[in-house]
C-alpha positions as CSV (number, residue, x, y, z in Angstrom):
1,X,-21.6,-80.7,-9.9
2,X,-24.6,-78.1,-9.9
3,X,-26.7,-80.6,-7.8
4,X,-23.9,-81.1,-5.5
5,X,-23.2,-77.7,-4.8
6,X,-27.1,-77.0,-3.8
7,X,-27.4,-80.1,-1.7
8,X,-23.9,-80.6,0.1
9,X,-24.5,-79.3,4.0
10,X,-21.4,-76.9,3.2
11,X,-21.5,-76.3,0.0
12,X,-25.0,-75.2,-0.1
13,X,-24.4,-72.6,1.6
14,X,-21.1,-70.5,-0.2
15,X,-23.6,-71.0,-2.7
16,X,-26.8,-69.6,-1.6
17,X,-24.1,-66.4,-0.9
18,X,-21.4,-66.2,-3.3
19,X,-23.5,-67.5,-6.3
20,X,-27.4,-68.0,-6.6
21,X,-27.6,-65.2,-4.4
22,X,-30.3,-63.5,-6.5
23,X,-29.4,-59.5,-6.3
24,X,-31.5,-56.3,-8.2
25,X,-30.5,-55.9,-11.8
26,X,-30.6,-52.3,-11.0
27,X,-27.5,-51.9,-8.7
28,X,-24.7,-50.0,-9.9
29,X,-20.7,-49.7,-9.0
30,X,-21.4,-48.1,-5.8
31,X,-22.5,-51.3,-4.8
32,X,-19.5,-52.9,-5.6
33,X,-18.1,-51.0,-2.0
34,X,-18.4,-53.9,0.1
35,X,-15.9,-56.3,-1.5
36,X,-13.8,-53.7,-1.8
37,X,-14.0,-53.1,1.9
38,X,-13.7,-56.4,2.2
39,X,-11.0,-57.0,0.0
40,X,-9.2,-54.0,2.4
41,X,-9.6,-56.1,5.5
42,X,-7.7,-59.6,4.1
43,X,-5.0,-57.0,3.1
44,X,-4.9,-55.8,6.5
45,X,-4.7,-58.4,8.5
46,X,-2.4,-60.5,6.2
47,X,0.3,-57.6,6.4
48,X,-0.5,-57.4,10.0
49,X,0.5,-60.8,10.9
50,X,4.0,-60.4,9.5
51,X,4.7,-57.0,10.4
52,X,3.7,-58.4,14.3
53,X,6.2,-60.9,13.6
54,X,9.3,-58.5,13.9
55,X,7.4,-55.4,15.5
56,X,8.6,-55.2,19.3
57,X,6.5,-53.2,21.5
58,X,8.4,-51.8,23.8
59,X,8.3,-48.4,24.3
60,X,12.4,-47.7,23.5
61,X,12.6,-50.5,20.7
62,X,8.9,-49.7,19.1
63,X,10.5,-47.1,16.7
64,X,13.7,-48.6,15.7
65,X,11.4,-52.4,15.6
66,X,9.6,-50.4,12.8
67,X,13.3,-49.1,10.9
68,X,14.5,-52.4,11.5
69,X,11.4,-53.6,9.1
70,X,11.5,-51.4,6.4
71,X,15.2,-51.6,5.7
72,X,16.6,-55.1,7.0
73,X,13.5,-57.6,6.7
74,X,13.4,-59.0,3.2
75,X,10.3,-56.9,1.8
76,X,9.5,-55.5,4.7
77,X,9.2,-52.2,3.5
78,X,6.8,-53.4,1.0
79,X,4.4,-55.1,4.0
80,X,4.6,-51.8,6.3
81,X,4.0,-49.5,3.2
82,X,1.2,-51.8,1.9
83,X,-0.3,-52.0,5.7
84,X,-0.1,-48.3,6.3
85,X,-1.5,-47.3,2.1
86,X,-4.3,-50.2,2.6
87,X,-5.3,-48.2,6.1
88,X,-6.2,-45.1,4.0
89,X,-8.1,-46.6,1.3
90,X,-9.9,-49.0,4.4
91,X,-11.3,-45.8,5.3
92,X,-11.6,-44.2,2.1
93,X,-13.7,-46.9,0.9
94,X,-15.9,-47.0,4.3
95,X,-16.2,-43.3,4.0
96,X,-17.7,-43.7,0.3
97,X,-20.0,-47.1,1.5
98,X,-21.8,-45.0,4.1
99,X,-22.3,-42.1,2.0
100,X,-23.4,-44.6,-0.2
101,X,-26.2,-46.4,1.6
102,X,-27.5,-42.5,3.0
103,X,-28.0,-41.7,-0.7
104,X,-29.6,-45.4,-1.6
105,X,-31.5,-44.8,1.8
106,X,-30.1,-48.3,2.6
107,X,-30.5,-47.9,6.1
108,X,-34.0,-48.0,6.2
109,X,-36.6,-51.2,7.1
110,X,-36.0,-53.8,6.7
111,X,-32.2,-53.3,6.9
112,X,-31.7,-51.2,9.6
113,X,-30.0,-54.3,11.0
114,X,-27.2,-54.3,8.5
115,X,-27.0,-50.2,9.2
116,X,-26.5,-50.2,13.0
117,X,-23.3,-53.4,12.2
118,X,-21.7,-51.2,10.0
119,X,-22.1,-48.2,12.0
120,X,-20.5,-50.3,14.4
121,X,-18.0,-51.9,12.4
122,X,-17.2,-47.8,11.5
123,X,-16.4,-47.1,15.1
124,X,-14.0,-50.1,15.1
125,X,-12.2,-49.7,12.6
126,X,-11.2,-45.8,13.3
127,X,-10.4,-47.8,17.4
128,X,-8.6,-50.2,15.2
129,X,-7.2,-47.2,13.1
130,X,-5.7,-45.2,15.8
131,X,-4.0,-47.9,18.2
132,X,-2.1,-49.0,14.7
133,X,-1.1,-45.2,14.4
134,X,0.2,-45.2,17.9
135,X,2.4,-48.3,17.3
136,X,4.5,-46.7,15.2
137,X,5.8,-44.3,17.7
138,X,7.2,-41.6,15.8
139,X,6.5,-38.1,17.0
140,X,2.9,-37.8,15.8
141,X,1.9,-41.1,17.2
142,X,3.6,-40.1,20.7
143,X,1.2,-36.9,21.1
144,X,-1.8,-38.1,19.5
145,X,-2.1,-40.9,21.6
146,X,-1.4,-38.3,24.4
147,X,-4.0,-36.3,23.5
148,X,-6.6,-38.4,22.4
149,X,-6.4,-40.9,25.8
150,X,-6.1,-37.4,27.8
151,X,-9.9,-37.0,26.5
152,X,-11.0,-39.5,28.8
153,X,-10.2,-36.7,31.7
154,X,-12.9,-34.8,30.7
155,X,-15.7,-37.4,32.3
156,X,-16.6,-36.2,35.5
157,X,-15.3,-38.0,38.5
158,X,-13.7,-41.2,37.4
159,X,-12.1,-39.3,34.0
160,X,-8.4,-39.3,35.4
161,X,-8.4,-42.7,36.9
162,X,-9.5,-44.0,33.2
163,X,-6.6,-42.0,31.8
164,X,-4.5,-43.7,34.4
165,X,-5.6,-46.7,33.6
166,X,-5.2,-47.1,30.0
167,X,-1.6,-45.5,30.4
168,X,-0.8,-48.2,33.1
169,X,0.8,-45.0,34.8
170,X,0.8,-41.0,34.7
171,X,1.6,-40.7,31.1
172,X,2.3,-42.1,27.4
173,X,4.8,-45.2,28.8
174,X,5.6,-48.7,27.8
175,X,2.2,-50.0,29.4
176,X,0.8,-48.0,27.1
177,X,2.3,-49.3,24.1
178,X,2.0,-53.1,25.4
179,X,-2.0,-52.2,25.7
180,X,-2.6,-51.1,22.3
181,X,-0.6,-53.3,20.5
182,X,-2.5,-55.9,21.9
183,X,-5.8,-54.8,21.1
184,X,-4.9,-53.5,17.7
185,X,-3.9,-57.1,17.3
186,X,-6.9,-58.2,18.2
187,X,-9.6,-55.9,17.5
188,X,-8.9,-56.9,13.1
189,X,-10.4,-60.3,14.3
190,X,-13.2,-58.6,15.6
191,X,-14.0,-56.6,12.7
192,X,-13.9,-59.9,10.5
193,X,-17.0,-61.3,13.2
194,X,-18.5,-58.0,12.5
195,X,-18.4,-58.3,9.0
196,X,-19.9,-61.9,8.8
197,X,-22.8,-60.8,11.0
198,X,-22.8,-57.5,8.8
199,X,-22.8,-60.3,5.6
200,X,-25.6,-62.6,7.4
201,X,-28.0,-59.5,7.8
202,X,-27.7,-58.2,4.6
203,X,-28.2,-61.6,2.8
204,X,-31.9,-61.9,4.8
205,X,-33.1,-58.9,2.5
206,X,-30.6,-58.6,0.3
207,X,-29.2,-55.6,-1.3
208,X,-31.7,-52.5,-1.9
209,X,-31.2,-50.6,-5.7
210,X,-30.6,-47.1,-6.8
211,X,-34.4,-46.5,-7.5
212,X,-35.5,-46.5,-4.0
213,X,-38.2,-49.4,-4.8
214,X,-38.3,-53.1,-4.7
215,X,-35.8,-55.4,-6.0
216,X,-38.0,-58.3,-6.2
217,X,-39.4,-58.1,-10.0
218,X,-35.8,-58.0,-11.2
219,X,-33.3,-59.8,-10.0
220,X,-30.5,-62.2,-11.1
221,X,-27.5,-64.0,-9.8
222,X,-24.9,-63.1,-7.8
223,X,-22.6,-65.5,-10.4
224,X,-21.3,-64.5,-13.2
225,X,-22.3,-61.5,-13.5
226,X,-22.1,-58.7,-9.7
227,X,-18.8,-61.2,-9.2
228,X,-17.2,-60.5,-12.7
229,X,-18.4,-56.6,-11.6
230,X,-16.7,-56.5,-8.6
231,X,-13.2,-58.5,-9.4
232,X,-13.3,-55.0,-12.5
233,X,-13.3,-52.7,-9.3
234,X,-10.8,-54.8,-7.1
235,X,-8.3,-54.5,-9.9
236,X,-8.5,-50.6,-10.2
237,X,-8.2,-50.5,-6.4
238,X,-5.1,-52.8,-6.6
239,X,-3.6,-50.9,-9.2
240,X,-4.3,-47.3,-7.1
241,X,-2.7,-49.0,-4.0
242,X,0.5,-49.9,-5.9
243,X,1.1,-46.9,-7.4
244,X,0.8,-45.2,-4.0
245,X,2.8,-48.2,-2.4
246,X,5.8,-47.9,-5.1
247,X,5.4,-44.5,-6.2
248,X,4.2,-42.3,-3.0
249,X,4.0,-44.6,-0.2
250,X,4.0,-41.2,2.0
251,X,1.6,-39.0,0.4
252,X,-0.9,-39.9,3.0
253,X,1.2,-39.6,6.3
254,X,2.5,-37.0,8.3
255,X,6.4,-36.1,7.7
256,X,6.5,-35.8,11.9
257,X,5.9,-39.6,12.3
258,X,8.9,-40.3,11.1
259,X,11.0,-38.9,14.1
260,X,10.8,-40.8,16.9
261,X,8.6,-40.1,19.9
262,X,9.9,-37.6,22.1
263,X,7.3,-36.4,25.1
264,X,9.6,-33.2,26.1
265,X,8.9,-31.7,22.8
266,X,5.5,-30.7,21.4
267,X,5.0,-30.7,17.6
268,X,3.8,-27.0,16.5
269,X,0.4,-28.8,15.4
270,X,-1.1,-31.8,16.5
271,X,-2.6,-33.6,13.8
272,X,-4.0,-37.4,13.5
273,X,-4.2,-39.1,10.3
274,X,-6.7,-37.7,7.3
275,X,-9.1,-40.1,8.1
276,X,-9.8,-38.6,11.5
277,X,-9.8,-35.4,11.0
278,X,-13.7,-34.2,10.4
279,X,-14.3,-35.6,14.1
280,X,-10.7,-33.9,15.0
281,X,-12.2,-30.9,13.5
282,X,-15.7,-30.9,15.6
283,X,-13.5,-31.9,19.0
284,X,-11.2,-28.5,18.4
285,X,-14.3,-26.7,17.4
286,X,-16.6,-26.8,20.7
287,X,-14.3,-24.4,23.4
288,X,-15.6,-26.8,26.5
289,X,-13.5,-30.2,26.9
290,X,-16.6,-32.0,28.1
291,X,-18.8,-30.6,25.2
292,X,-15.8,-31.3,22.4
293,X,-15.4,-35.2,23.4
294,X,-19.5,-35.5,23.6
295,X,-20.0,-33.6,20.2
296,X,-17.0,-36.0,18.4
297,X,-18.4,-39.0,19.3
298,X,-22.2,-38.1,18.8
299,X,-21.1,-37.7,15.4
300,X,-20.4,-40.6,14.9
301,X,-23.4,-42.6,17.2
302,X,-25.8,-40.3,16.0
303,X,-25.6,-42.1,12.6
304,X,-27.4,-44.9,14.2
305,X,-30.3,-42.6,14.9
306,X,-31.0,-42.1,11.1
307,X,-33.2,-44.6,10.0
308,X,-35.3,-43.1,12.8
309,X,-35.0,-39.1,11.6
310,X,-35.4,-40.1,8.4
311,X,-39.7,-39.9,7.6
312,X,-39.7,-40.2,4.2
313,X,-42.1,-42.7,2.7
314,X,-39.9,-43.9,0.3
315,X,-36.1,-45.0,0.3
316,X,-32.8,-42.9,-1.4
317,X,-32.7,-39.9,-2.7
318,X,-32.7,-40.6,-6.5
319,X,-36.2,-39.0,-6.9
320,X,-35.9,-36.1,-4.5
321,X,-34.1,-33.1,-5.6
322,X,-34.2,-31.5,-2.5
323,X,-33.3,-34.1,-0.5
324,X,-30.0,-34.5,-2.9
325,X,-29.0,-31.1,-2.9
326,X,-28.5,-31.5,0.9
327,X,-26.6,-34.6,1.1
328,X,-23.9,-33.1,-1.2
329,X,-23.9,-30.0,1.0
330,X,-23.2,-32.1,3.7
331,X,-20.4,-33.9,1.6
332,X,-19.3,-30.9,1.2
333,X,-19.6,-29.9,5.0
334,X,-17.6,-33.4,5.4
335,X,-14.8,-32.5,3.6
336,X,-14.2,-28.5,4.4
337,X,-14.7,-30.1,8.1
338,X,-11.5,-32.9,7.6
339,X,-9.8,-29.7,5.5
340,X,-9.8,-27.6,8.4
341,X,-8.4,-30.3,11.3
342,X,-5.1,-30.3,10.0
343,X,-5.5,-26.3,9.7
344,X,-4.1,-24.5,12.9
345,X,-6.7,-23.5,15.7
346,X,-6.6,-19.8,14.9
347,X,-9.1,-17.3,13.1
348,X,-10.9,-17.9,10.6
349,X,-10.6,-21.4,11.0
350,X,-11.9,-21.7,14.3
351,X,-15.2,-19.8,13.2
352,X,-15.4,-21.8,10.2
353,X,-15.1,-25.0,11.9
354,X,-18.1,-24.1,14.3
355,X,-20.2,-23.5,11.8
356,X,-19.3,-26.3,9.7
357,X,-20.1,-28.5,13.2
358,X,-23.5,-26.9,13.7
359,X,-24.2,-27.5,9.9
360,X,-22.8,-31.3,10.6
361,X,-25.6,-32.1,13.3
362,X,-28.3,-29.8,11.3
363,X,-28.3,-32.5,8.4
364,X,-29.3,-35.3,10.7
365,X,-30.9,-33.3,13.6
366,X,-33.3,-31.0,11.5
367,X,-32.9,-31.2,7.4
368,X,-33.6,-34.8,7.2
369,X,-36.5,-35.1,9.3
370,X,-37.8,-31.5,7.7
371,X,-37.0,-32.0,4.0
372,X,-38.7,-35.9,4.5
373,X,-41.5,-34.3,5.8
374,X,-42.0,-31.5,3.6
375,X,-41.2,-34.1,0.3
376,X,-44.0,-36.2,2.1
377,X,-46.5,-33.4,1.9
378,X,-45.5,-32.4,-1.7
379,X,-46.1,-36.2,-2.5
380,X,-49.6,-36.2,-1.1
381,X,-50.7,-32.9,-3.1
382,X,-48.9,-34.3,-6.1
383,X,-51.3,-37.0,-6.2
384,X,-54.8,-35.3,-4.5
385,X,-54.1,-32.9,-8.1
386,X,-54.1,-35.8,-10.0
């Protein structure tokens, strides 16, 4: 059976991944991210493919399609409530992975490959993330897919027209909804391709380790024991999602998405779901239109840029004091900057979230390639004292 498994053309290879993949010795839980993310994505799409089965699109039945499913399709509250819960901890999980491999320094050569796909995948998802939100057409969805599309107005000349376009009119309409129930359909599909490709480039190097040096003294295989170590961490995240499925299956949403849609009345507060608001925050934070849709999505493409602002000569931060008390400021910075898009735009908040934006694009812009620098020198006088 062992012989077959290394020589059969098919089998051969879910073994050189899943099993004799030889991995560091040295890797720790954090790594165990990636089937977890992975795990979030079968959970996704399998709930998506029966809630598309009774969901109806149209703009006057979208609402009442998604009633109809919690409380007359057999379970059907437990599929919507497990799609919406297994959203948040998508993004929970991708959240912690990327601050994860900036830590580990696992975007550096030779896996800046496996970086830039799951930057990539990142921007994706939160596409993938906001068309679902949409769907549901309560009165959140209704005026965050107002405003959000309405940022495309801001791009000079042919910004209407866009708008106009990916309505399919002059506003929020049933061409609307057709449009992004369609893609959301489609785009999970994508993000599976992405995630092979994402898998391919990462098994040509394989995994880096928490020491920032070379895995290739140590390692062992995948199978028994990094699988046995991740199915540990799969069941904790199973268990967190069913107590928040059974127990609080709205913690994580917004009370105002369950009234339906209504464009002639504005909420007091516009607010997306958690997992967009640092970006909401930086948006709301730069007083220009133009300048706020530029500064949101630069950051989130200038995480592709790091492997090339980042001069240290060796990889993650496990060695580097001052390198580590920077990335948690700028967890920190993360966090107060998602704290304060739900917060009204008013003082001090709106202070407070321009600085938090400036510090934001300071950690990648000037700290990293300064503190790699400067770590660099005190390496190089460390070992002319010697």
């Amino acid at each position: 059976m062992v012989a077959e498994r290394k020589t059969h053309p098919y089998l051969s290879l879910m073994n050189s991944y899943l099993i004799d993949s030889p991995q560091p010795s040295s890797i720790s839980y954090w790594y165990n991210l990636g089937s977890l993310l992975g795990l979030c994505l079968v959970i996704q799409i399998c709930s998506g493919l029966f809630l598309a089965m009774h969901y109806c699109s149209d703009i006057t039945l979208a609402f009442d399609s998604v009633e109809h499913i919690m409380r007359d399709v057999n379970y059907g509250w437990l599929i919507r409530y497990l799609h919406a819960t297994g959203a948040s901890f998508f993004f929970v999980c991708i959240y912690l992975h990327i601050g994860k491999a900036i830590y580990y320094g696992s975007y550096r050569k030779p896996r800046t490959l496996v970086w830039v796909i799951g930057v990539i995948i990142l921007i994706a998802t939160m596409a993938t993330g906001f068309l679902g939100y949409c769907l549901v057409y309560g009165q959140m969805s209704h005026w965050g897919a107002t405003v959000i599309t309405n940022l495309f107005s801001a791009i000079p000349w042919v910004g209407n027209d866009i708008v106009q376009f990916i309505w399919g009119g002059f506003s929020v309409s049933n061409p609307t909804i057709h449009r992004f129930f369609a893609f959301h359909f489609v785009l999970p599909f994508i993000l599976a391709a992405l995630v092979v490709l994402h898998f391919l480039a990462l098994h040509t190097h394989g995994s880096s380790n928490p020491l920032g040096i070379t895995g290739n003294i140590d390692r062992i295989a995948f199978h028994p024991y990094f699988s046995f170590k991740d199915l540990i961490t799969v069941f904790f995240l199973v268990l967190i999602i069913c107590l928040f499925v059974f127990f609080s299956p709205n913690t994580l949403g917004h009370p105002n998405n369950y009234i339906p849609g209504n464009p002639m009345v504005t909420p007091a507060s516009i607010v997306p779901e958690w997992y967009f608001l640092p970006f909401y925050a930086i948006l709301r934070s730069i007083p220009n239109k133009l300048g706020g849709v530029v500064g949101m999505f630069s950051a989130l493409l200038i995480l592709l840029f790091l492997p090339l602002l980042d001069r240290s000569l060796y990889r993650g931060l496990a060695f580097k004091p001052l390198s580590k008390f920077f990335f948690w400021l700028f967890v920190f910075n993360f966090i107060l900057l998602g704290n304060i898009g739900h917060l009204h735009v008013e003082v001090p908040f709106i202070n407070l979230g321009i600085y938090c934006t400036i510090a934001y694009f300071s950690y990648f812009l000037i700290i990293v390639p300064t503190i790699s620098t400067l770590e660099n020198i005190l390496f190089y006088l460390g070992r002319s004292n010697k």
